[in-house]
DSSP file (Angstrom, degrees, kcal/mol; ACC not computed):
  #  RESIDUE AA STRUCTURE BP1 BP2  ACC     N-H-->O    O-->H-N    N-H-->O    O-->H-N    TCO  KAPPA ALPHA  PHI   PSI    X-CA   Y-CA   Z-CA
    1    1 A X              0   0    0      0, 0.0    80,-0.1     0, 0.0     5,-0.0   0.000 360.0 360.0 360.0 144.5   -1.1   19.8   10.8
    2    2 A X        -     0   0    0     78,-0.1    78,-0.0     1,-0.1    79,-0.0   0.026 360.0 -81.0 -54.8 177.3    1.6   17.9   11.8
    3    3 A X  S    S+     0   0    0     49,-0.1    -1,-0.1     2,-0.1    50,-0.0   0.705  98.5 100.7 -58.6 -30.4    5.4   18.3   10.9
    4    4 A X  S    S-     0   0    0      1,-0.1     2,-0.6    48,-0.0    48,-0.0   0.210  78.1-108.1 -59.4 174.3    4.7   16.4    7.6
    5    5 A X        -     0   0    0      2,-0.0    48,-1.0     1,-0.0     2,-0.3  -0.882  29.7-137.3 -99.8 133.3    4.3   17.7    3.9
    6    6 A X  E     -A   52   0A   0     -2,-0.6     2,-0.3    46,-0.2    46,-0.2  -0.461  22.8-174.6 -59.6 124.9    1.0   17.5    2.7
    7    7 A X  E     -A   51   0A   0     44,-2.8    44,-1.7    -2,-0.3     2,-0.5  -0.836  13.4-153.4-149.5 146.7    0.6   16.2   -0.9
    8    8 A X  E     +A   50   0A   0     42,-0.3     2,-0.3    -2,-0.3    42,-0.2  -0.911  35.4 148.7-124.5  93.2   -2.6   16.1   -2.6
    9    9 A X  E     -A   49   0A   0     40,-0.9    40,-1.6    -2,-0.5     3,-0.1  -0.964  47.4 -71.2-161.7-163.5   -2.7   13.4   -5.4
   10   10 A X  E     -A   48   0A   0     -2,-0.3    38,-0.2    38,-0.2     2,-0.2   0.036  59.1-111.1 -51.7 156.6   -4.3   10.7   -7.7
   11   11 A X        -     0   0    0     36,-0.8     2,-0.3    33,-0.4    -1,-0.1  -0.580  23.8-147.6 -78.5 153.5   -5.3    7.6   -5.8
   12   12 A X    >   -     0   0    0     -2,-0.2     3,-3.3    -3,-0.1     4,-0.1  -0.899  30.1-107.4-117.7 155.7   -3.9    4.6   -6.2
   13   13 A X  G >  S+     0   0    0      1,-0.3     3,-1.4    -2,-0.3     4,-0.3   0.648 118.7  62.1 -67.7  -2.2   -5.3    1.1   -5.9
   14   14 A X  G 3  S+     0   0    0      1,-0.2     4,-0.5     2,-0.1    -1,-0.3   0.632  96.8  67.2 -53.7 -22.7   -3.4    0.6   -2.3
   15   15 A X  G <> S+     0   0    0     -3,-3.3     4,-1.1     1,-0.1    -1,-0.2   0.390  73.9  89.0 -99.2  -5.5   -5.7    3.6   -1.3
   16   16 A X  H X> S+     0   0    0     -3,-1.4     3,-3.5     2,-0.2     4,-1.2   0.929  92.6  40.6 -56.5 -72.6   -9.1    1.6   -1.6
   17   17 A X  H 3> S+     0   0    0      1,-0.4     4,-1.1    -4,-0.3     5,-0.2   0.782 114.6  45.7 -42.5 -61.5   -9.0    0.5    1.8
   18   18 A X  H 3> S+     0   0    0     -4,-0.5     4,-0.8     1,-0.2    -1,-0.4   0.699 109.1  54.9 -70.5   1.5   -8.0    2.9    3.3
   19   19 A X  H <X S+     0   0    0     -3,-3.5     4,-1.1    -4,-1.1     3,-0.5   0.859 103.8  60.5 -57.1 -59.1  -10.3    5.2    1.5
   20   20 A X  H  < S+     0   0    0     -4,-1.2    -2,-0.2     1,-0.2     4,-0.2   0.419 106.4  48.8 -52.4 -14.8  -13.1    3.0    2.6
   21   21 A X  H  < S+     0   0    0     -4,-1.1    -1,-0.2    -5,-0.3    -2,-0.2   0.689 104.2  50.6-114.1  -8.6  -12.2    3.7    5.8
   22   22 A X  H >< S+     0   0    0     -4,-0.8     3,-0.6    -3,-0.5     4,-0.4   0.568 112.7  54.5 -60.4 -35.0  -11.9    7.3    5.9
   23   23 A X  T >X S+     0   0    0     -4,-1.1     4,-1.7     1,-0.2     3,-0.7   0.895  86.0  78.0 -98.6 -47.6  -14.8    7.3    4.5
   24   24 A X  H 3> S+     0   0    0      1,-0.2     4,-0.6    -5,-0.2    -1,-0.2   0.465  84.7  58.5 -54.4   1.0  -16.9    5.2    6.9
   25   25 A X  H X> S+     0   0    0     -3,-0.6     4,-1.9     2,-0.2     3,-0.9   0.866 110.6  42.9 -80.2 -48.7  -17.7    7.7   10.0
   26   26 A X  H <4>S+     0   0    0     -3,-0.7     5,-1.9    -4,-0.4     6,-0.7   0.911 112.0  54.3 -88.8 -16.5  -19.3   10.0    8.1
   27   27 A X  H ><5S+     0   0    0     -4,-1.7     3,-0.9     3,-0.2     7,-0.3   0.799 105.0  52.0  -9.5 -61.1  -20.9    7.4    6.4
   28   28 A X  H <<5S+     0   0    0     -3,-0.9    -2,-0.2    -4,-0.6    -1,-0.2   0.588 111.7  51.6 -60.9 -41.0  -22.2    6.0    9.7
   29   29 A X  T 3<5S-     0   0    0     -4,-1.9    -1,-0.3    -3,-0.2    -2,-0.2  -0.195 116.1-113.9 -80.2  32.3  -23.5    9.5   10.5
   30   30 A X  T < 5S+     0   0    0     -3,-0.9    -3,-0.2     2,-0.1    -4,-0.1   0.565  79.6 124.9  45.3  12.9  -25.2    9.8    7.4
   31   31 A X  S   <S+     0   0    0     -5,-1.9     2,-0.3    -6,-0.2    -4,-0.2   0.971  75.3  14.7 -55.6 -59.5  -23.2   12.4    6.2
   32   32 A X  S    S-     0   0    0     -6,-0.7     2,-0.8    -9,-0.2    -2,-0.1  -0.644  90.9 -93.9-108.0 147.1  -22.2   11.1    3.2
   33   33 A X        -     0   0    0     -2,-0.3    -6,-0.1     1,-0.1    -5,-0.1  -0.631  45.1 -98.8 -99.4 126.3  -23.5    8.2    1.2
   34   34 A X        -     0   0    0     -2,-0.8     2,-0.3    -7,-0.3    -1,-0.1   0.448  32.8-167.1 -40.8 173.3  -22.1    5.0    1.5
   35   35 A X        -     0   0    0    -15,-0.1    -1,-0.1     4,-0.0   -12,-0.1  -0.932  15.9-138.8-149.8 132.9  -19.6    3.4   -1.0
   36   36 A X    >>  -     0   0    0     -2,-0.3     4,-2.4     1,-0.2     3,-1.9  -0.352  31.0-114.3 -80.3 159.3  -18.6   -0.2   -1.2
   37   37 A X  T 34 S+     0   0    0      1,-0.2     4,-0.2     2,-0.1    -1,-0.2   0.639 118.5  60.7 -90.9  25.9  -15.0   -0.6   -1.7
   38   38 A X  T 34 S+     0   0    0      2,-0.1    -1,-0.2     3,-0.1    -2,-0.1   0.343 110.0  43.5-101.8  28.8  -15.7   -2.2   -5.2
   39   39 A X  T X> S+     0   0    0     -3,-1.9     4,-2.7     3,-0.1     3,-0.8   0.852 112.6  53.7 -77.6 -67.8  -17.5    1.4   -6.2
   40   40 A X  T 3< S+     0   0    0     -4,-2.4     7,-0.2     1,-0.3    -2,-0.1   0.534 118.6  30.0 -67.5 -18.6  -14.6    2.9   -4.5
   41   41 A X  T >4 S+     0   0    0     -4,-0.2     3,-0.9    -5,-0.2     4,-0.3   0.762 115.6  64.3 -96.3 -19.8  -11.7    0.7   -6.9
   42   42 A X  T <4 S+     0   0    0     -3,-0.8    -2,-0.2     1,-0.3     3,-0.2   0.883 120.1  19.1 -65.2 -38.8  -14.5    0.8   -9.7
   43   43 A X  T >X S+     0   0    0     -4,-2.7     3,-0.8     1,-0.1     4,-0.6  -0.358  81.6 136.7-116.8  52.6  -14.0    4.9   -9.7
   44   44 A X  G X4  +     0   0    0     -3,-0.9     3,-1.7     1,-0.2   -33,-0.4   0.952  69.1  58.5 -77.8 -49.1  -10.5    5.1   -8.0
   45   45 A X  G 34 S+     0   0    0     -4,-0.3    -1,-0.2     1,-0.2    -2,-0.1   0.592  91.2  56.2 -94.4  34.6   -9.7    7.6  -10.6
   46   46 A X  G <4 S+     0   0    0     -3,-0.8    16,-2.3   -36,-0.0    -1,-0.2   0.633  96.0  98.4 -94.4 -17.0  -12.0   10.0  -10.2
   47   47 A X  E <<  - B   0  61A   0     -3,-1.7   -36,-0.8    -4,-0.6     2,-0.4  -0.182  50.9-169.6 -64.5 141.8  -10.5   10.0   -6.4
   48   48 A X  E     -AB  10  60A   0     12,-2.3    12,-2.1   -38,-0.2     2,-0.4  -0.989  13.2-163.1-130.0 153.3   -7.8   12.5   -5.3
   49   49 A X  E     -AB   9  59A   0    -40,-1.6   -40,-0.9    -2,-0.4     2,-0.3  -0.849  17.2-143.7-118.7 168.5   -6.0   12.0   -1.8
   50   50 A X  E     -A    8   0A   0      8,-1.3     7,-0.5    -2,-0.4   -42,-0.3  -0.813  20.3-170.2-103.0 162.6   -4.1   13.8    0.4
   51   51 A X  E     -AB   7  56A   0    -44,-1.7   -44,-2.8    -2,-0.3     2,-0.3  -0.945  12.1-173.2-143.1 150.8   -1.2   12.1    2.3
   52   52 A X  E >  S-AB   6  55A   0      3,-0.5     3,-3.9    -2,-0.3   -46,-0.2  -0.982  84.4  -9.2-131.0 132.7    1.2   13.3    5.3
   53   53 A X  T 3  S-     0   0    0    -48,-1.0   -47,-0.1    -2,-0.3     3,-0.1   0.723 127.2 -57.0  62.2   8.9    3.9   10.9    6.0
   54   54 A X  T 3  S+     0   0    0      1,-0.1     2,-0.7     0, 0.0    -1,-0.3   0.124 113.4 110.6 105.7 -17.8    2.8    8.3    3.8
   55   55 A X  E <  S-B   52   0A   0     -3,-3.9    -3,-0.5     2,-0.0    -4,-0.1  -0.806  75.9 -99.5-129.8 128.9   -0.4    8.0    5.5
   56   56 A X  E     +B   51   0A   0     -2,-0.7    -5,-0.2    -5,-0.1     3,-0.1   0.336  43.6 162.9  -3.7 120.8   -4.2    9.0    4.1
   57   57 A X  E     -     0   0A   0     -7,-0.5    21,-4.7     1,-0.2    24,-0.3   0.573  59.6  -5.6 -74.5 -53.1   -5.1   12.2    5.4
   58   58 A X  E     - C   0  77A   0     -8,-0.3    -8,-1.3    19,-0.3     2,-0.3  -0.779  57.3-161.2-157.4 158.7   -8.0   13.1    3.1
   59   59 A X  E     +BC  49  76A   0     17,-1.3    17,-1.4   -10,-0.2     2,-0.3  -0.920   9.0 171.3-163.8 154.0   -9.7   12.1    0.3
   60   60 A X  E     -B   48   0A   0    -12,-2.1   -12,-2.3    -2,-0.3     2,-0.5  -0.998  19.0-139.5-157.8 178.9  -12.0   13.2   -2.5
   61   61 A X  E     -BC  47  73A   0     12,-2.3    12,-3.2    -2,-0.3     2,-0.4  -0.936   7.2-150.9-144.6 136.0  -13.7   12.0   -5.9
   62   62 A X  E     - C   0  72A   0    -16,-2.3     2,-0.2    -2,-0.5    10,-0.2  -0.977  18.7-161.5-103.6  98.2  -14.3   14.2   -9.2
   63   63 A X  E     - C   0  71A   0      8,-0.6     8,-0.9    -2,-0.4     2,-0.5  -0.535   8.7-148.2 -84.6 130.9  -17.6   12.6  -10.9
   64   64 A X        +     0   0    0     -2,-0.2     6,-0.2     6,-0.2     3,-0.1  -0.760  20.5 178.4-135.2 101.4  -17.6   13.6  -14.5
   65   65 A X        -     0   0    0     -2,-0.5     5,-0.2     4,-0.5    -1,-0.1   0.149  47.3-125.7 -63.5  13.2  -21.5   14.2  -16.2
   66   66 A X  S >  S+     0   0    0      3,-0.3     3,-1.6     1,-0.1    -1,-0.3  -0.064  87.2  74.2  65.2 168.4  -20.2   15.1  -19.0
   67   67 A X  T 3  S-     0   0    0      1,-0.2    -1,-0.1    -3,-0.1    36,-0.1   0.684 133.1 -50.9  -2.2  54.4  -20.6   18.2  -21.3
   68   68 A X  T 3  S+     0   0    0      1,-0.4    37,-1.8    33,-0.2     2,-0.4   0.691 104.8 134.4  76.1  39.9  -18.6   19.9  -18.7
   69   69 A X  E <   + d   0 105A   0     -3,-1.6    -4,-0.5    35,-0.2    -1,-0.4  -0.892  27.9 176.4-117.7 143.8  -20.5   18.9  -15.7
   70   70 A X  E     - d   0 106A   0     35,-1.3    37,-1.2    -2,-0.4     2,-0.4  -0.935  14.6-158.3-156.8 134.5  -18.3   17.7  -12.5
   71   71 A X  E     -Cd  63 107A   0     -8,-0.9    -8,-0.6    -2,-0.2    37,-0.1  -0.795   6.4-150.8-128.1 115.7  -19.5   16.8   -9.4
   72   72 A X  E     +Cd  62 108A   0     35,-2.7    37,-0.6    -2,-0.4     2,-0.2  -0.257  37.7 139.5 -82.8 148.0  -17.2   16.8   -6.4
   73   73 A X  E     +C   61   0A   0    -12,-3.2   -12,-2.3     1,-0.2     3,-0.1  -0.974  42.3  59.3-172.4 173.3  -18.3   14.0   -3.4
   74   74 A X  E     +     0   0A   0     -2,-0.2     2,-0.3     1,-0.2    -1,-0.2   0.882  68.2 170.3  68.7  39.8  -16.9   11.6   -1.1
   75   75 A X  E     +     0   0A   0    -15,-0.2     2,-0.3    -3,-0.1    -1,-0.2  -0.710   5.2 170.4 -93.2 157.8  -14.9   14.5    0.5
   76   76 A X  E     -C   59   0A   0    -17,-1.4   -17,-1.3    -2,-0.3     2,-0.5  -0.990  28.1-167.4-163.1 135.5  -13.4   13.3    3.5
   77   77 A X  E     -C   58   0A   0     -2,-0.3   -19,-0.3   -19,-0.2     2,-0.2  -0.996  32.7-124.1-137.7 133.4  -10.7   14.8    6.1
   78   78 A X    >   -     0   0    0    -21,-4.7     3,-1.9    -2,-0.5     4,-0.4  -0.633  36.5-116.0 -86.4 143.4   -9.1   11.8    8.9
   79   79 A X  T 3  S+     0   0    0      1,-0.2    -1,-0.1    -2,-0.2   -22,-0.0   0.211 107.7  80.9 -88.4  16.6   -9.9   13.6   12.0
   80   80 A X  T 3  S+     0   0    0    -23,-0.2    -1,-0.2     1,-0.1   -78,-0.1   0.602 105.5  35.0 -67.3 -29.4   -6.2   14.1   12.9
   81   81 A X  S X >S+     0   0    0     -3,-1.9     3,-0.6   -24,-0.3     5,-0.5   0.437  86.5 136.2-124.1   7.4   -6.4   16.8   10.6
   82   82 A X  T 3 5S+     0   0    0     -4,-0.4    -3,-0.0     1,-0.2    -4,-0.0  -0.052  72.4  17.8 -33.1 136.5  -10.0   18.4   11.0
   83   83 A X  T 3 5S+     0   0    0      1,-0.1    -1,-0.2     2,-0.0    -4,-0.0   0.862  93.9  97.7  68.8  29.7  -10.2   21.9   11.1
   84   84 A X  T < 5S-     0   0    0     -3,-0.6     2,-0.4     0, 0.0    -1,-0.1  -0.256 103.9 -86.3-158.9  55.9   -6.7   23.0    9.6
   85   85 A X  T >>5S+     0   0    0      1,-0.2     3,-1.6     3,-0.1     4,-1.6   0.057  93.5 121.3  89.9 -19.6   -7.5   23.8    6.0
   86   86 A X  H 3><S+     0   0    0     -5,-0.5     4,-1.6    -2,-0.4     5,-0.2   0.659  78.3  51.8 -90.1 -19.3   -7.0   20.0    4.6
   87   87 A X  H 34 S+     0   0    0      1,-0.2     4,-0.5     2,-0.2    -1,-0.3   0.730 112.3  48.3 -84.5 -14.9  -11.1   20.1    3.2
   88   88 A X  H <> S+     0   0    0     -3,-1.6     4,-0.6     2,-0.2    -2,-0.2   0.636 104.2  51.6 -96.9 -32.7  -10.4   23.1    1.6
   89   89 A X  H  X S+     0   0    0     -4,-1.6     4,-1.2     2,-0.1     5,-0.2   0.899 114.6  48.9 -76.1 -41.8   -6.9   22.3   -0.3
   90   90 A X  H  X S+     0   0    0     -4,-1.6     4,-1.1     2,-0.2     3,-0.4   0.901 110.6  47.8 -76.7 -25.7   -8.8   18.9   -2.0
   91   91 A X  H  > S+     0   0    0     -4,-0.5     4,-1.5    -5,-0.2    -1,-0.2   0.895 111.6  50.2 -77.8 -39.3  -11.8   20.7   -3.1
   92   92 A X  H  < S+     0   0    0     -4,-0.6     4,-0.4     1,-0.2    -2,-0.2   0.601 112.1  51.8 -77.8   5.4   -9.6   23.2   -4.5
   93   93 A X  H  X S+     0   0    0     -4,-1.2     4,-0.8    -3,-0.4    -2,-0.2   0.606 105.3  48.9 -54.8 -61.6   -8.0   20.5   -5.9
   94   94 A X  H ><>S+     0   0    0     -4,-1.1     3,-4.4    -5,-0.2     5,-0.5   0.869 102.3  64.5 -81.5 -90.6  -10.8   19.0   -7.4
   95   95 A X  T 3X5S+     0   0    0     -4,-1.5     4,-1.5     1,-0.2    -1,-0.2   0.646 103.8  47.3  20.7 -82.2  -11.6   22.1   -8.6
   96   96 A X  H 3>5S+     0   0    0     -4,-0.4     4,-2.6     2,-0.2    -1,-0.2   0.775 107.7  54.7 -21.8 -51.9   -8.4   21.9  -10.7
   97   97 A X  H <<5S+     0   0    0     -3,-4.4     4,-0.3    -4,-0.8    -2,-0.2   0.999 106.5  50.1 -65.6 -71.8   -8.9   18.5  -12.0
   98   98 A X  H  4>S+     0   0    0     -4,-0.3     5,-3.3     2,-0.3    -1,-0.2   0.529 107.4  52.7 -82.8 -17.8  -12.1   19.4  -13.2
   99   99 A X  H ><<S+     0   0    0     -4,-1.5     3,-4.3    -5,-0.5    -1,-0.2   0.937 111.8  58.7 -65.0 -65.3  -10.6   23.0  -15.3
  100  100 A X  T 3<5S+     0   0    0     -4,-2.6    -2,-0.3     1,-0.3    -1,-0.2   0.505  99.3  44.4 -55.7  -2.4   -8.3   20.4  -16.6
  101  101 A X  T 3 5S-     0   0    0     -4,-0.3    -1,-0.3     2,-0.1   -33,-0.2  -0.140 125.7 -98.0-144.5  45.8  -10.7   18.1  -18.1
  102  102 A X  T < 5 -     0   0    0     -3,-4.3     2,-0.6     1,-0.2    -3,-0.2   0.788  62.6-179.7  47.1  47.7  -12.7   21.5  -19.8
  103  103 A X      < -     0   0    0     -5,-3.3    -1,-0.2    -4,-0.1     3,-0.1  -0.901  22.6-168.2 -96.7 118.2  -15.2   21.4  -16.9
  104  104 A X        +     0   0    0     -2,-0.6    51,-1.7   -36,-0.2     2,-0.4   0.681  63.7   2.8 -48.7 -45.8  -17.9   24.0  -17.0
  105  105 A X  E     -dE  69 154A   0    -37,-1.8   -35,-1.3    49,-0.3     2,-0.4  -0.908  58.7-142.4-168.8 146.8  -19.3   23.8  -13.8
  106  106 A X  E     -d   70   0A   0     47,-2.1   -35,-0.2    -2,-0.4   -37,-0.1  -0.838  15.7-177.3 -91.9  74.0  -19.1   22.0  -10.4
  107  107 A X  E     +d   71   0A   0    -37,-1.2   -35,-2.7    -2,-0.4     2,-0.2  -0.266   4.8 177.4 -75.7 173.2  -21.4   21.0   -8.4
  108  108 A X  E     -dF  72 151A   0     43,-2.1    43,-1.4    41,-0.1     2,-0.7  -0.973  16.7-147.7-142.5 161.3  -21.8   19.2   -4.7
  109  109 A X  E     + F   0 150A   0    -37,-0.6     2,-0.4    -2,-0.2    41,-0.2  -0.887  31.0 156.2-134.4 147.4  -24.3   18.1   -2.4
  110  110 A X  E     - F   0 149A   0     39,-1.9    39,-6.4    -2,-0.7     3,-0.2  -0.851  56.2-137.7-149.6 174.4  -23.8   18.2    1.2
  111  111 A X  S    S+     0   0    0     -2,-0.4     2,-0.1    37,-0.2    -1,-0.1   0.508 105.3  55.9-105.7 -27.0  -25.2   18.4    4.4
  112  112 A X        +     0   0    0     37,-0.1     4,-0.4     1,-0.1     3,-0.4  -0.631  57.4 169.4-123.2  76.5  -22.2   21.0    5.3
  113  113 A X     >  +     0   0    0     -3,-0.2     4,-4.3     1,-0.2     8,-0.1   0.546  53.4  87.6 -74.7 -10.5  -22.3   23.9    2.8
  114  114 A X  H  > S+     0   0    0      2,-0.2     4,-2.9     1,-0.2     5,-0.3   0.987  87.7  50.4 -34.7 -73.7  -19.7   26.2    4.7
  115  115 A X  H  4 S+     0   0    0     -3,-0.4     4,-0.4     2,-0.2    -1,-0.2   0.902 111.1  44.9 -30.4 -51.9  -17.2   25.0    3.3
  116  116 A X  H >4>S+     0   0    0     -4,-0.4     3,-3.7     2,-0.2     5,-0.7   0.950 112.6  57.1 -73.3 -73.3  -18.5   25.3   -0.3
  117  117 A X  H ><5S+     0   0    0     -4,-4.3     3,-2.8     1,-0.3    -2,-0.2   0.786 101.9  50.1  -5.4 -62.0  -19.7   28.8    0.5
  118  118 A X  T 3<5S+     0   0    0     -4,-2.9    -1,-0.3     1,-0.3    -2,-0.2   0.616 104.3  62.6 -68.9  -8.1  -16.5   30.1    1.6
  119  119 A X  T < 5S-     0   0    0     -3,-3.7    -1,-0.3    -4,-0.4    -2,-0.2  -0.006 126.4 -96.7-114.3  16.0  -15.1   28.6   -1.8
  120  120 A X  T < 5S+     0   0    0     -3,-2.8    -3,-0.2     1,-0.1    -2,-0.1   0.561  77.2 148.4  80.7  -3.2  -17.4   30.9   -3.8
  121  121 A X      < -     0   0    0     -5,-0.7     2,-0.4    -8,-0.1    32,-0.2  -0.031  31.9-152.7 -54.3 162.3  -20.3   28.0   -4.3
  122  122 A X  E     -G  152   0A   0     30,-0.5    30,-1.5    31,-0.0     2,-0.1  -0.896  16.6-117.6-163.0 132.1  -23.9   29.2   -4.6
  123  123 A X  E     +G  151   0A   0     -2,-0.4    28,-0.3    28,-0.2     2,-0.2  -0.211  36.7 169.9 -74.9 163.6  -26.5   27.4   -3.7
  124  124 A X        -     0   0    0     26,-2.9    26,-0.5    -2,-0.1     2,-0.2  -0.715  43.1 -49.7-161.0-175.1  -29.4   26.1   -6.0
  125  125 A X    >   -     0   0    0     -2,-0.2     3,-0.8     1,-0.1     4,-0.4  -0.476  46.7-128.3 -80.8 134.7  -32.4   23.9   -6.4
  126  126 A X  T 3  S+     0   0    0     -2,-0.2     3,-0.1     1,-0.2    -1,-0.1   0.707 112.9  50.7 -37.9 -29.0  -31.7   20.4   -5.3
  127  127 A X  T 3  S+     0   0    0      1,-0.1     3,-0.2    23,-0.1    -1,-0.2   0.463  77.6 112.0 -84.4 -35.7  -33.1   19.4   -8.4
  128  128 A X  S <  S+     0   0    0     -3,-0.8     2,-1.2     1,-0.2    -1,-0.1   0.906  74.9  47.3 -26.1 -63.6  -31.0   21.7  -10.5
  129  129 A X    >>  -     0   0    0     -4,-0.4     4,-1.2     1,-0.2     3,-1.2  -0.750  61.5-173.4 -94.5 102.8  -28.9   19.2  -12.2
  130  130 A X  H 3> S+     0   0    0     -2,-1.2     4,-2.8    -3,-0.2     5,-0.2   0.684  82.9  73.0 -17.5 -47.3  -31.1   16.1  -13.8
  131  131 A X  H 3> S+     0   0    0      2,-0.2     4,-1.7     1,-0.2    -1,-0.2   0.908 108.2  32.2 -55.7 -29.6  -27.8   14.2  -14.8
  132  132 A X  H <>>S+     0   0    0     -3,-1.2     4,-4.7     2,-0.2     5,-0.6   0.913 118.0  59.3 -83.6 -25.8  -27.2   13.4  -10.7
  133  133 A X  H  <>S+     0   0    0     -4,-1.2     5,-1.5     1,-0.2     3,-0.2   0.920 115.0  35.8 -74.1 -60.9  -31.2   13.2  -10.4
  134  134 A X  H  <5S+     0   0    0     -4,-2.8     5,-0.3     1,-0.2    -1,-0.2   0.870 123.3  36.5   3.1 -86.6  -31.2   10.4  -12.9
  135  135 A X  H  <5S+     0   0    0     -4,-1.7    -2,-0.2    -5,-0.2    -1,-0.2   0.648 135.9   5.2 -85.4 -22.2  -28.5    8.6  -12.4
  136  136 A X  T ><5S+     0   0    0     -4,-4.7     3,-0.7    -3,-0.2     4,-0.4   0.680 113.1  57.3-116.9 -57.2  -28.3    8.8   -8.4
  137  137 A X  G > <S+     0   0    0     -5,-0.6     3,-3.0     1,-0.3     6,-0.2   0.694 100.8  61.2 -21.6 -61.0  -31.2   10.6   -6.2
  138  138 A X  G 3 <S+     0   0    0     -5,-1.5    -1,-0.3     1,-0.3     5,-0.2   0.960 112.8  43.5 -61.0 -50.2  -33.9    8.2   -7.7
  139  139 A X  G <  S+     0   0    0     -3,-0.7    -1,-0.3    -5,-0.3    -2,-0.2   0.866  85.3 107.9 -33.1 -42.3  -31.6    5.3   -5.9
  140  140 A X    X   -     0   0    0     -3,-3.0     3,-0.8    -4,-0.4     4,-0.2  -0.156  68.9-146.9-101.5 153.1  -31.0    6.9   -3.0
  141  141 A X  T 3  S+     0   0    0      1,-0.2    -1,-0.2     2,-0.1     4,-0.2   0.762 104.1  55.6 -76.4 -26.2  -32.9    5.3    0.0
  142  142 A X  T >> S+     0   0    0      1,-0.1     3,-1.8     2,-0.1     4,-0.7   0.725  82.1 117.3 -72.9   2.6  -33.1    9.5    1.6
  143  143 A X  G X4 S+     0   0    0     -3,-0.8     3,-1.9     1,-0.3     2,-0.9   0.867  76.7  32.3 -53.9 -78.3  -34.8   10.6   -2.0
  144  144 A X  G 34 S+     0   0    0      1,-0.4    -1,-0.3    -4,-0.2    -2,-0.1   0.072 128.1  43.3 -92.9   7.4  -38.0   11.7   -0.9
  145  145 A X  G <4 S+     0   0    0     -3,-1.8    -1,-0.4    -2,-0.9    -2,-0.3  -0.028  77.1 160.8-148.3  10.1  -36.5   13.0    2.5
  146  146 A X    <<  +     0   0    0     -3,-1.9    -3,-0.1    -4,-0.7   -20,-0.0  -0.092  11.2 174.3 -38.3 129.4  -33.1   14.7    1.0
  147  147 A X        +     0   0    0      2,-0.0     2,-0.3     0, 0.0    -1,-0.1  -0.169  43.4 111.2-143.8  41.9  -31.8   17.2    3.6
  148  148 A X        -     0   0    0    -36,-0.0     2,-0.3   -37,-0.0   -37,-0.2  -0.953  64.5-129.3-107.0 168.8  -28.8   18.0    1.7
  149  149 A X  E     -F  110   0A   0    -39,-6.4   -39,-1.9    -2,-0.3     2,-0.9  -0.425  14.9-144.7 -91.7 148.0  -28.0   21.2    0.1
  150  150 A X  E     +F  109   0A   0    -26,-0.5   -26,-2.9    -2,-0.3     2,-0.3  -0.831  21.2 176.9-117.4 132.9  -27.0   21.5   -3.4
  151  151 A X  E     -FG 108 123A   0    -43,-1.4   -43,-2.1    -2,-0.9     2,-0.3  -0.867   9.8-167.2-132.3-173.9  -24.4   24.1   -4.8
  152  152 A X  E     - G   0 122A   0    -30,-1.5   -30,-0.5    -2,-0.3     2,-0.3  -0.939   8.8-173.7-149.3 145.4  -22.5   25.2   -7.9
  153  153 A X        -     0   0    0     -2,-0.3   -47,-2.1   -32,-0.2     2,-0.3  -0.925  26.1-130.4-155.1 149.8  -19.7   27.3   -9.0
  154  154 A X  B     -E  105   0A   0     -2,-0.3     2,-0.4   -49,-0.2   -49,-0.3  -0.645  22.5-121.0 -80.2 150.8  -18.9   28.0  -12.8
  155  155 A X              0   0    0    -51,-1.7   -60,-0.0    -2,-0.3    -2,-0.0  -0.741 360.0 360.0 -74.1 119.3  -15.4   27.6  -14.2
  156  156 A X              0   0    0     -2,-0.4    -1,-0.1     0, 0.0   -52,-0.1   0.523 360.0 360.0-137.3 360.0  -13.7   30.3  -15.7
């Protein structure tokens, strides 16, 4: 990483844009699924960022299902700092967040489950949680074609 300090915290509404624009490669590759940026000010605090040097590093969003179901998404690393840990401090991050607001379990779904692996995740049925399958899958234009992987970790 460069010479700056890393800090990993809440977003602020200054941060849509550039959120929205971190966001928008893997977006573009289908990695991730879009978000407009009035989703992105509409749940700005479910968002955590990273910053070096004042400027957006990272970013990710804590979804909260209720009765202690959390779903981490939107994760997102500026490709200045790919590959040097930065996907791995926000998820552990998120992670945090989600102890702190007496979360039970975490899920994600992604398209790149290393990361979550290595982070103690186990993978499950796509289907597994109902609350996301409900309220986003049935939307999503990729439903019936879904090639991402879904995992989970409990909270302890």
């Amino acid at each position: 990483m460069p010479d700056h300090i890393m800090t990993i915290e809440p977003a602020q509404m200054q941060d849509v844009e550039d959120i929205f624009l971190l966001l928008a490669p893997s977006v573009n590759s289908e990695v991730i699924l879009p978000r407009s940026r009035e989703n992105i000010r509409k749940y700005l605090p479910n968002f955590l960022v990273a910053r070096s040097g004042g400027a957006l590093a990272g970013c990710v969003a804590l979804r909260d299902f209720d009765d202690g179901l959390h779903e981490i998404r939107s994760l997102a690393v500026a490709p200045a700092f790919a590959g040097q840990g930065l996907g791995s401090e926000l998820v552990q991050s998120a992670l945090r967040l989600a102890r702190q607001r007496q979360g039970k379990m975490v899920f994600t779904l992604t398209m790149r489950p290393n990361l979550f692996l290595r982070l103690g995740f186990k993978v499950v049925a796509n289907d597994y949680f109902p609350q996301k399958v409900w309220a986003d899958c049935r939307f999503c234009p990729k439903k019936d074609r879904c090639n991402e992987i879904a995992l989970c970790q409990e909270l302890v």
